[in-house]
Residue frames as a rotation matrix with the C-alpha (Angstrom) as fourth column:
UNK 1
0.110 0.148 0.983 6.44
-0.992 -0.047 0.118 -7.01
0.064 -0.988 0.141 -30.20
UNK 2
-0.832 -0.518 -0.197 7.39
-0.472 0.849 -0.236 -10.12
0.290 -0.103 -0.951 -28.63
UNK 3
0.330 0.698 -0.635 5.07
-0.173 0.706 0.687 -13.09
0.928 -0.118 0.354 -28.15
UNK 4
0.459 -0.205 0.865 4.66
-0.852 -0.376 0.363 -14.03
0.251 -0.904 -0.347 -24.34
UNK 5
0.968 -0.012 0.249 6.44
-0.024 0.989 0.143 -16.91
-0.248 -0.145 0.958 -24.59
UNK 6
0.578 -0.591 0.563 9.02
0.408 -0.387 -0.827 -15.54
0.706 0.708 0.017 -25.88
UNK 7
0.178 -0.168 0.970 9.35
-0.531 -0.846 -0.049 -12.76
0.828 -0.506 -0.240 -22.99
UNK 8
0.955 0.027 0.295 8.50
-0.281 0.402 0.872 -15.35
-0.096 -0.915 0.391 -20.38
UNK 9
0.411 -0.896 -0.171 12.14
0.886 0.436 -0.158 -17.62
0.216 -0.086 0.973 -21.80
UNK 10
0.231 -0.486 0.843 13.75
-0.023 -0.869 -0.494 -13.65
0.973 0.094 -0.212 -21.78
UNK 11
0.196 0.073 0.978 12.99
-0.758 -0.621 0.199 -13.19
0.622 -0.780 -0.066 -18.55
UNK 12
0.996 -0.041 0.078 13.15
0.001 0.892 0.452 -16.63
-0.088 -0.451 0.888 -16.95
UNK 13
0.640 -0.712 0.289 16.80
0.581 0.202 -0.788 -16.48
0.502 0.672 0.544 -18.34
UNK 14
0.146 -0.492 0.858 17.81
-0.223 -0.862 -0.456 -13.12
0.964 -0.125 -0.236 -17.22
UNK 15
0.628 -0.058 0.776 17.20
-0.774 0.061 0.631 -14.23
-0.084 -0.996 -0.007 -13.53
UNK 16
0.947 -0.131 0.292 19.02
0.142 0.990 -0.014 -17.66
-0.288 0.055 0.956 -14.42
UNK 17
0.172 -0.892 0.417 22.05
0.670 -0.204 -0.714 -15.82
0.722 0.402 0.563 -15.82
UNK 18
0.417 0.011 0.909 21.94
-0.512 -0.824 0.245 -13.11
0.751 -0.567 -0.337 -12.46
UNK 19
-0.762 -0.597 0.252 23.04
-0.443 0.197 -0.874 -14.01
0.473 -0.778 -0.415 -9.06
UNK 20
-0.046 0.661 0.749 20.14
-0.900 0.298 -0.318 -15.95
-0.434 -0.689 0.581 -8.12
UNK 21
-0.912 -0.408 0.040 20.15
-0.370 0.861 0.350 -19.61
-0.177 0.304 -0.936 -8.06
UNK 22
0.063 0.994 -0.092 16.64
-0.989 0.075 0.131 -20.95
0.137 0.083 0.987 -9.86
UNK 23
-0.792 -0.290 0.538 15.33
-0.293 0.952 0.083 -24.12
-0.536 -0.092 -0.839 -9.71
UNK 24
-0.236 0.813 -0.533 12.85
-0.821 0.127 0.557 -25.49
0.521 0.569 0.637 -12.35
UNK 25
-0.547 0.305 0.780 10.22
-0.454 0.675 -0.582 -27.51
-0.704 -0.672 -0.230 -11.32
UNK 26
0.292 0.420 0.859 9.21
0.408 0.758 -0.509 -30.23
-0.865 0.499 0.050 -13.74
UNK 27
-0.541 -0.773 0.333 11.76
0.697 -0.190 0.691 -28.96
-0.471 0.606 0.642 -16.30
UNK 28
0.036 0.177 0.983 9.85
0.887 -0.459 0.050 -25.93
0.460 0.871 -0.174 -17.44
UNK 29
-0.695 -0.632 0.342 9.86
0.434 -0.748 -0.502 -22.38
0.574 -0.201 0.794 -17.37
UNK 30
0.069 0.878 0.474 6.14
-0.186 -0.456 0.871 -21.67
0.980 -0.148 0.132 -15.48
UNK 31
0.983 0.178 -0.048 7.03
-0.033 0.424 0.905 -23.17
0.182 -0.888 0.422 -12.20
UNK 32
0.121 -0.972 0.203 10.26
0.093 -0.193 -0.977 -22.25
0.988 0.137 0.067 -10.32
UNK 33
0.840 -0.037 -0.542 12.07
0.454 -0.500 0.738 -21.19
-0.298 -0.865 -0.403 -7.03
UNK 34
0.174 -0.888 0.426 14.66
0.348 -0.349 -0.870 -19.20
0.921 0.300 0.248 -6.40
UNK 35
0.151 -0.316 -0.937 16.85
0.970 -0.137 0.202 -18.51
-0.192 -0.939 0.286 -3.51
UNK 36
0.352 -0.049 0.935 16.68
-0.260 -0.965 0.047 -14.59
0.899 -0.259 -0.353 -2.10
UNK 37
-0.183 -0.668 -0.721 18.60
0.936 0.105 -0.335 -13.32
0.300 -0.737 0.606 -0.08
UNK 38
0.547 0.538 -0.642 17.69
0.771 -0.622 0.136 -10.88
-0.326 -0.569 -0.755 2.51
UNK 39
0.622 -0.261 0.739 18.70
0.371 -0.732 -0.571 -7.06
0.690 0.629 -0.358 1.16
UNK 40
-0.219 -0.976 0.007 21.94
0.713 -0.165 -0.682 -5.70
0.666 -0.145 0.732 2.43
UNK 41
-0.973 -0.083 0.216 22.37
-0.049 -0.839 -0.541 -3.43
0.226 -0.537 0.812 5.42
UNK 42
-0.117 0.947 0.299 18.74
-0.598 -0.308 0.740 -4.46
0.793 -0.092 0.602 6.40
UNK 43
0.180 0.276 0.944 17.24
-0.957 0.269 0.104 -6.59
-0.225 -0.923 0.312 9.16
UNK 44
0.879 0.274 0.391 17.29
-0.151 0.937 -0.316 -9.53
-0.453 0.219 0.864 6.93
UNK 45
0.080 -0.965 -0.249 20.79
-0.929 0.018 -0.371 -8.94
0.362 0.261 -0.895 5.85
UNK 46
-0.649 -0.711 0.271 21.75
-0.756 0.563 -0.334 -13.05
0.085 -0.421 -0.903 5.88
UNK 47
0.121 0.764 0.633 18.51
-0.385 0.624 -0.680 -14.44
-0.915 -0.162 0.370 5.49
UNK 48
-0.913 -0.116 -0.391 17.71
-0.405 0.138 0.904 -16.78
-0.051 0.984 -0.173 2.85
UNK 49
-0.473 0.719 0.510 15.05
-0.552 0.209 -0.807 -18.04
-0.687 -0.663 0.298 1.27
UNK 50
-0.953 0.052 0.298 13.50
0.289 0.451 0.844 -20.17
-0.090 0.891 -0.445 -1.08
UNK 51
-0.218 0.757 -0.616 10.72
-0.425 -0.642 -0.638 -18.18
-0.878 0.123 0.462 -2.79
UNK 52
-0.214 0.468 0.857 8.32
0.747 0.644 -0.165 -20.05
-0.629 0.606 -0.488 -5.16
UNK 53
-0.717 0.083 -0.692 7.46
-0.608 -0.561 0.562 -18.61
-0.342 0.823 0.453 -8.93
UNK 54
-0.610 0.287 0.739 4.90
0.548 0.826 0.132 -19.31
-0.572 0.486 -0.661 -11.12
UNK 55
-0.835 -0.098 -0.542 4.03
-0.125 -0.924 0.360 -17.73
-0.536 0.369 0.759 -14.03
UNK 56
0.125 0.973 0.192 0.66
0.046 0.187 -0.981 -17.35
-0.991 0.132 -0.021 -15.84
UNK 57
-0.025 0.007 1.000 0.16
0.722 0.692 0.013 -18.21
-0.691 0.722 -0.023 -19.24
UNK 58
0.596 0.311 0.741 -0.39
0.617 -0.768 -0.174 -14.75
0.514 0.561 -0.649 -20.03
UNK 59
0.212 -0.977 -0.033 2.93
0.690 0.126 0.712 -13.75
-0.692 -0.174 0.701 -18.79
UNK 60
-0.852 -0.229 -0.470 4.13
0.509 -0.570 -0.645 -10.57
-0.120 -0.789 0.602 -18.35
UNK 61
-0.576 0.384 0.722 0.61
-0.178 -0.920 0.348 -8.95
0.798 0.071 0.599 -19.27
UNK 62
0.804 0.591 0.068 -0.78
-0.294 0.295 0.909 -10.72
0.518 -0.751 0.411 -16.08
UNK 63
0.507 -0.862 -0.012 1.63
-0.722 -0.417 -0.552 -10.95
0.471 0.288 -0.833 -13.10
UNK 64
-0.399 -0.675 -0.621 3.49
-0.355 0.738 -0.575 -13.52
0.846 -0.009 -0.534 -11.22
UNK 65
0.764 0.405 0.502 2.75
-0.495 -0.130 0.859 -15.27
0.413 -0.905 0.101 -8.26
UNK 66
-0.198 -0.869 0.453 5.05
-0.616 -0.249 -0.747 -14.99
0.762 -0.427 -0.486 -5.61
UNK 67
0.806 0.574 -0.145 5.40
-0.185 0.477 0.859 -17.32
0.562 -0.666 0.490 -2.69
UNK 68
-0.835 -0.547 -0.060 7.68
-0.223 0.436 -0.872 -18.39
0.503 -0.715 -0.487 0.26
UNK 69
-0.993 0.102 -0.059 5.67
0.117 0.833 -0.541 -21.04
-0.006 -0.544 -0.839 2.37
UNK 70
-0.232 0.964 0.132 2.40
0.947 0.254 -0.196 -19.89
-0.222 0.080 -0.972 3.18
UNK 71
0.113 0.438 -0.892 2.67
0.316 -0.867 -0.386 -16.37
-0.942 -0.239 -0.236 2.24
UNK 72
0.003 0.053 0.999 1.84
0.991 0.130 -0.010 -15.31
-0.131 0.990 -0.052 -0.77
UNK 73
-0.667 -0.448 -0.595 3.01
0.477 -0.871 0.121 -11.63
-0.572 -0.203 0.794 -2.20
UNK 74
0.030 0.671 0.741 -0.49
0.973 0.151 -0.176 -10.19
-0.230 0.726 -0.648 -3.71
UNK 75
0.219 -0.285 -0.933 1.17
0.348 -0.871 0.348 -7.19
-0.912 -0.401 -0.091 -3.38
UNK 76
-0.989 -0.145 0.033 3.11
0.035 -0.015 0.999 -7.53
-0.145 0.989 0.020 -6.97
UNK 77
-0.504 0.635 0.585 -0.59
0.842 0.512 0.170 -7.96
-0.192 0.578 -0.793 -8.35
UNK 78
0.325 0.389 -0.862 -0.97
0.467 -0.859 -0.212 -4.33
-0.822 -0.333 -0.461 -7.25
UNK 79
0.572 -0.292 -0.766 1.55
-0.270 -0.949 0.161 -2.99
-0.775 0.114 -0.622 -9.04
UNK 80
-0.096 -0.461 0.882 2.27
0.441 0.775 0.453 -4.95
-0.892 0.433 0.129 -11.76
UNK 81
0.580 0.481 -0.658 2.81
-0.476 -0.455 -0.752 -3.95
-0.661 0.749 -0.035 -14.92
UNK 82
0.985 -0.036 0.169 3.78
0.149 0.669 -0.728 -5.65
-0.087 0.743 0.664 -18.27
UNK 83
0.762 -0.604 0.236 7.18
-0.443 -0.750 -0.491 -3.52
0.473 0.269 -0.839 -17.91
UNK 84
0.344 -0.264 0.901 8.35
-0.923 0.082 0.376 -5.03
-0.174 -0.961 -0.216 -15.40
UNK 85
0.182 -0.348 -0.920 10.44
-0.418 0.819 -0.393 -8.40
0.890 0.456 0.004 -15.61
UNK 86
0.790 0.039 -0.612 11.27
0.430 0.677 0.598 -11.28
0.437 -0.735 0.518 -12.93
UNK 87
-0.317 -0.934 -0.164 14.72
0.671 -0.098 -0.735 -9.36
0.670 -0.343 0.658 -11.86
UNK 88
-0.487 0.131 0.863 12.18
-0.260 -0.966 0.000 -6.68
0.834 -0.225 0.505 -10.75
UNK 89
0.735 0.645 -0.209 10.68
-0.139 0.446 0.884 -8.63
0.664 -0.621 0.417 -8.40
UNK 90
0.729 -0.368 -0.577 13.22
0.592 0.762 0.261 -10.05
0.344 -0.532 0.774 -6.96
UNK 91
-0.652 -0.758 0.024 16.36
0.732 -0.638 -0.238 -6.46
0.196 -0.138 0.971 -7.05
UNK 92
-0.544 0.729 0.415 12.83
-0.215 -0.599 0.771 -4.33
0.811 0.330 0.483 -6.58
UNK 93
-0.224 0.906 0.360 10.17
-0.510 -0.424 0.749 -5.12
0.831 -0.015 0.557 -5.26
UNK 94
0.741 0.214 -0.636 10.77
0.468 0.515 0.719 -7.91
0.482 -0.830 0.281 -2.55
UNK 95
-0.354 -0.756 -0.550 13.48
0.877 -0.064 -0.476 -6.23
0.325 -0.651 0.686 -1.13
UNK 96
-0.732 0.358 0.580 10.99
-0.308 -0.933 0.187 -2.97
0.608 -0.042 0.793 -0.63
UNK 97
0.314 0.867 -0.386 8.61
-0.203 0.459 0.865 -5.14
0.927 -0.193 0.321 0.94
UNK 98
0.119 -0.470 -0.875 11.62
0.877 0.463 -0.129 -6.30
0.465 -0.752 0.467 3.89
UNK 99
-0.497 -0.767 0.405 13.01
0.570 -0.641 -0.514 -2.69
0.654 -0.024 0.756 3.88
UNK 100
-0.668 0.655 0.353 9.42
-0.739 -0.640 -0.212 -0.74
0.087 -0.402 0.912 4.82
UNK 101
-0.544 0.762 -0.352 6.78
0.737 0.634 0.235 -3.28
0.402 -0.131 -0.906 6.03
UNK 102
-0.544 0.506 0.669 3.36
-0.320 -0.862 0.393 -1.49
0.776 -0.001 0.631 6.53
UNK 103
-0.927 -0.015 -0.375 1.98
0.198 0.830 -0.522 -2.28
0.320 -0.558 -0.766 9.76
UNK 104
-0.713 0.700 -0.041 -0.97
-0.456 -0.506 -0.732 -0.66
-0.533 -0.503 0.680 9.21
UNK 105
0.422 0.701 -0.575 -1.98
-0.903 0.380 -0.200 -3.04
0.078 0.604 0.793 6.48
UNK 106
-0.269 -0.954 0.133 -0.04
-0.958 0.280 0.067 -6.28
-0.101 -0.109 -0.989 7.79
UNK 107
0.290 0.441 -0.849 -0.48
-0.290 0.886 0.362 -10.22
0.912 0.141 0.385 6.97
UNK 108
0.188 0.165 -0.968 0.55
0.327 0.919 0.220 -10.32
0.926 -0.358 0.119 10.52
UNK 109
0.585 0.410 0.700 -0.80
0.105 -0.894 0.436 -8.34
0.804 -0.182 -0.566 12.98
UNK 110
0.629 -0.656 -0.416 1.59
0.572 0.030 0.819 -9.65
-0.525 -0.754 0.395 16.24
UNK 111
-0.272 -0.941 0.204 4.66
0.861 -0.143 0.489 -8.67
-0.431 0.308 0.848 14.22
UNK 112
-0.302 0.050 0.952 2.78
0.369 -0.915 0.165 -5.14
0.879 0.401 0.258 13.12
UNK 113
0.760 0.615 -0.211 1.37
0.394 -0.178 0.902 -4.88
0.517 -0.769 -0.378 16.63
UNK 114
0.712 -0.627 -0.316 4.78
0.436 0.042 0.899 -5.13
-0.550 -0.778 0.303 17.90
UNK 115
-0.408 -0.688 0.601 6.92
0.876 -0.480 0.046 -3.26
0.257 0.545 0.798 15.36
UNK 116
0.469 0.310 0.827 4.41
-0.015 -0.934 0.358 -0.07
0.883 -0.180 -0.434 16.61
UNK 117
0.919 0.377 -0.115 4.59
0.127 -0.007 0.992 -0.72
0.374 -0.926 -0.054 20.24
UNK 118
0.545 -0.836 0.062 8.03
0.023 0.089 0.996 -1.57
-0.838 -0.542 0.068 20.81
UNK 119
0.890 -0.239 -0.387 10.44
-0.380 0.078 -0.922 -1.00
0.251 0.968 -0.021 17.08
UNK 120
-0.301 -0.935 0.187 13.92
-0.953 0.303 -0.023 -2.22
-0.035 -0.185 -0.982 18.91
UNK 121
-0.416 -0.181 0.891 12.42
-0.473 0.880 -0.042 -5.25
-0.777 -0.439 -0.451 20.29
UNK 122
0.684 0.728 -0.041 10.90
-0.332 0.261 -0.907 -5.98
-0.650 0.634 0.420 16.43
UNK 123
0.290 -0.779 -0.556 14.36
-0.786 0.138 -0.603 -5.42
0.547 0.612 -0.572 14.66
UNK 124
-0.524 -0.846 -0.100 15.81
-0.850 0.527 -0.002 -7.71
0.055 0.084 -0.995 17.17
UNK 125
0.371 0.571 0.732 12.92
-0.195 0.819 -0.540 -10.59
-0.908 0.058 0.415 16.67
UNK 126
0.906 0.314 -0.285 13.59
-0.342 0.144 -0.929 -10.27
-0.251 0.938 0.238 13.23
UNK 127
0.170 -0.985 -0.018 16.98
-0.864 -0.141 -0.483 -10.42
0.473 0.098 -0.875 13.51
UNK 128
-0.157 0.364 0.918 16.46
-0.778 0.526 -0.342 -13.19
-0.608 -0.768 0.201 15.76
UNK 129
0.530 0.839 0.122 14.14
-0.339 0.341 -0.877 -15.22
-0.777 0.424 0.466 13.59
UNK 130
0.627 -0.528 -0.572 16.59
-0.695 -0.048 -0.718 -14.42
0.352 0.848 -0.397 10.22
UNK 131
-0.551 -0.834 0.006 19.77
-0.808 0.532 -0.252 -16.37
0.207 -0.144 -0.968 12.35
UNK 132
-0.328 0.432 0.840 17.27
-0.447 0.713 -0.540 -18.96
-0.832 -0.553 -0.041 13.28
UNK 133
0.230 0.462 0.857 15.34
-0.033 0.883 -0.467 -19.90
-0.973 0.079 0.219 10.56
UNK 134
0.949 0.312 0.037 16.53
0.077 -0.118 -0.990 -18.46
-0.304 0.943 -0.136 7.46
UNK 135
0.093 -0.934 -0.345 19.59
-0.883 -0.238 0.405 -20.04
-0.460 0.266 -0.847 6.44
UNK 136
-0.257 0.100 -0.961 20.81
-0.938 0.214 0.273 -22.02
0.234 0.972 0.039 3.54
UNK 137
-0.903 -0.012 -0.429 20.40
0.019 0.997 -0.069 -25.34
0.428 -0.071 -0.901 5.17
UNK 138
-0.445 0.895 0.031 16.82
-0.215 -0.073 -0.974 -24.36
-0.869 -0.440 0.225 6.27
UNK 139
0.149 0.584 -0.798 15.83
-0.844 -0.345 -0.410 -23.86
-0.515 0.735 0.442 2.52
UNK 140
-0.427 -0.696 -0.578 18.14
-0.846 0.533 -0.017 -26.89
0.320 0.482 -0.816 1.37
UNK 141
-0.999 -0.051 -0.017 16.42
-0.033 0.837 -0.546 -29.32
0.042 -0.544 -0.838 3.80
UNK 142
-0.529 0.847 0.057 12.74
-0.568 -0.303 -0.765 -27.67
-0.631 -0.437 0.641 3.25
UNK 143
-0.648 0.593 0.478 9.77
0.756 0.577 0.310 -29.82
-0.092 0.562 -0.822 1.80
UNK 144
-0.332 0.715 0.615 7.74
0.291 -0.543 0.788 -26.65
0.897 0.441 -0.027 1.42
UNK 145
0.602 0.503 -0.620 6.54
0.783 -0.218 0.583 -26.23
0.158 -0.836 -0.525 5.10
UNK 146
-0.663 -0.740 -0.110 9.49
0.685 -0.542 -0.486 -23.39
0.301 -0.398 0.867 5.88
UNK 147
0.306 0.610 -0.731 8.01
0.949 -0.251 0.188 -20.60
-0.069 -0.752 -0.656 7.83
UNK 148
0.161 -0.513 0.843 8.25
0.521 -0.681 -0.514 -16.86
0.838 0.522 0.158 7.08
UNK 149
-0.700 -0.289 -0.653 9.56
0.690 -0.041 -0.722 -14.92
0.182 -0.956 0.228 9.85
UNK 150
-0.567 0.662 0.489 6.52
-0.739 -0.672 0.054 -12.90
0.365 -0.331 0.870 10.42
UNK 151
0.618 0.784 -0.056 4.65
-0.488 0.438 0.755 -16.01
0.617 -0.439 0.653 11.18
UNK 152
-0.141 -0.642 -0.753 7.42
0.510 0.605 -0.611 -16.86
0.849 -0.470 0.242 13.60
UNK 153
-0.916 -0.037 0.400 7.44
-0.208 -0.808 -0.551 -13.41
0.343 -0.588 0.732 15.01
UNK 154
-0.101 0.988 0.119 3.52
-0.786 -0.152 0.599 -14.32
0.609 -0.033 0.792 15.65
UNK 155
0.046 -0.291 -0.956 4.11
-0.008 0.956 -0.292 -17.60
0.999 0.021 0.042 17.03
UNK 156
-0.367 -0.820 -0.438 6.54
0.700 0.066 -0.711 -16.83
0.613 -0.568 0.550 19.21
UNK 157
-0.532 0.444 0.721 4.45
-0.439 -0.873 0.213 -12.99
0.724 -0.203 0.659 20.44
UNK 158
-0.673 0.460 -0.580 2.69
0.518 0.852 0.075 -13.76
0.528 -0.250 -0.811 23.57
UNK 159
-0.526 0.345 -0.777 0.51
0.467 -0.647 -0.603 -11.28
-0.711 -0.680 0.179 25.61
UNK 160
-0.975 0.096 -0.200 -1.39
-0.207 -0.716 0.666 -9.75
-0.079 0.691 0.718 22.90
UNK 161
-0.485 0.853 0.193 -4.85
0.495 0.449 -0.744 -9.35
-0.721 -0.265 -0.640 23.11
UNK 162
-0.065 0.706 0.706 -7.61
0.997 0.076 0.016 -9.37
-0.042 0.705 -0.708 20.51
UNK 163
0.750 0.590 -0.299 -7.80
0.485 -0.798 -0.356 -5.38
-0.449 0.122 -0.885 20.62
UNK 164
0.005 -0.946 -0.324 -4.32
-0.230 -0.316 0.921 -5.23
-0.973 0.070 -0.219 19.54
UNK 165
-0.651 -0.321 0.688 -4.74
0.485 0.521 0.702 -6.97
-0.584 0.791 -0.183 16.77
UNK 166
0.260 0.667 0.698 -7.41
0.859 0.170 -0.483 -5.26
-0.441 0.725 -0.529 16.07
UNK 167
0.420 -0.541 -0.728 -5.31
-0.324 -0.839 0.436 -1.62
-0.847 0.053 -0.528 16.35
UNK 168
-0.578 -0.782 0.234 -2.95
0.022 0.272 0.962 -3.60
-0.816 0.561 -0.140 13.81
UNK 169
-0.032 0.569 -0.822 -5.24
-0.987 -0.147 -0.064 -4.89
-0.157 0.809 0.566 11.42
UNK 170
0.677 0.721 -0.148 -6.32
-0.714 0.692 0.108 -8.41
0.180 0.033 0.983 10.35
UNK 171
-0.406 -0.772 0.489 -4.40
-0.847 0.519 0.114 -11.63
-0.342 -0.368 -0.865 11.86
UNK 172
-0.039 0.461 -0.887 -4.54
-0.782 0.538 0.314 -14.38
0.622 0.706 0.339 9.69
UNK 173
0.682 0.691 0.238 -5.89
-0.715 0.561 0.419 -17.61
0.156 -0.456 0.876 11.13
């Protein structure tokens, strides 16, 4: 068996040699981004983004953390498993996350409030949102503040009142 250090350069590689463009941060392999692109034939078809890595010293038996601005994906922490490698995250598991969003457990109840109530007028926010903010010169020009389009889709949501959200489920501060 491989030492995790070992696995971590494997894997750090494999995404680095794929169609995604990394970026190391302070030349090493624990601290990264990488541009994603929204998953074909979906709402986010055309989006990009610049999604933050960082791996834990105990790499892959403990699992990444995922980020794009202020959202963080503790989702992977569910279902993580040592099997799994950084390509899965990224050809896997975030593009399952765009495809089926649960809006009964959502990090953002406007945009789950309003994907129940009304599901056209969600696809075309998102759609919306994706030609607005999530293109390469959004990610190219970003100091870290970029904005995921659910917390646009919140933003932007007006009329919604405190029992909606609570139908949805928890709306982060």
């Amino acid at each position: 068996m491989s030492s995790p250090s070992k696995r971590r350069e494997m894997d750090v590689m494999k995404l680095m040699m794929s169609d995604y463009n990394v970026e190391t941060i302070n030349d090493g392999l624990n601290d990264f981004n990488v541009e994603f692109h929204g998953p074909k034939e979906s709402l986010y078809e055309g989006g990009v983004w610049k999604i933050h890595v960082e791996l834990p010293d105990a790499y892959p038996y403990k699992s990444p953390s995922i980020g794009s601005g202020s959202v963080c994906l503790d989702v992977i922490n569910q279902s993580w498993s040592p099997m799994f490698d950084l390509l899965n995250v990224f050809e896997v598991f975030l593009p399952q996350l765009l495809i089926y969003p649960n809006p009964s457990d959502p990090l953002n109840g406007d945009a789950a409030s309003l994907m129940m109530k009304d599901k056209e007028q969600y696809d075309q926010k998102v759609k919306e949102y994706c030609e607005r903010y999530a293109k390469k010169e959004h990610i190219m020009n970003s100091t870290g503040e970029e904005l995921s389009d659910e917390e646009d889709v919140s933003d932007e949501e007006s009329g919604s009142s405190d029992e909606e959200d609570e139908i949805a489920g928890h709306v982060d501060p």
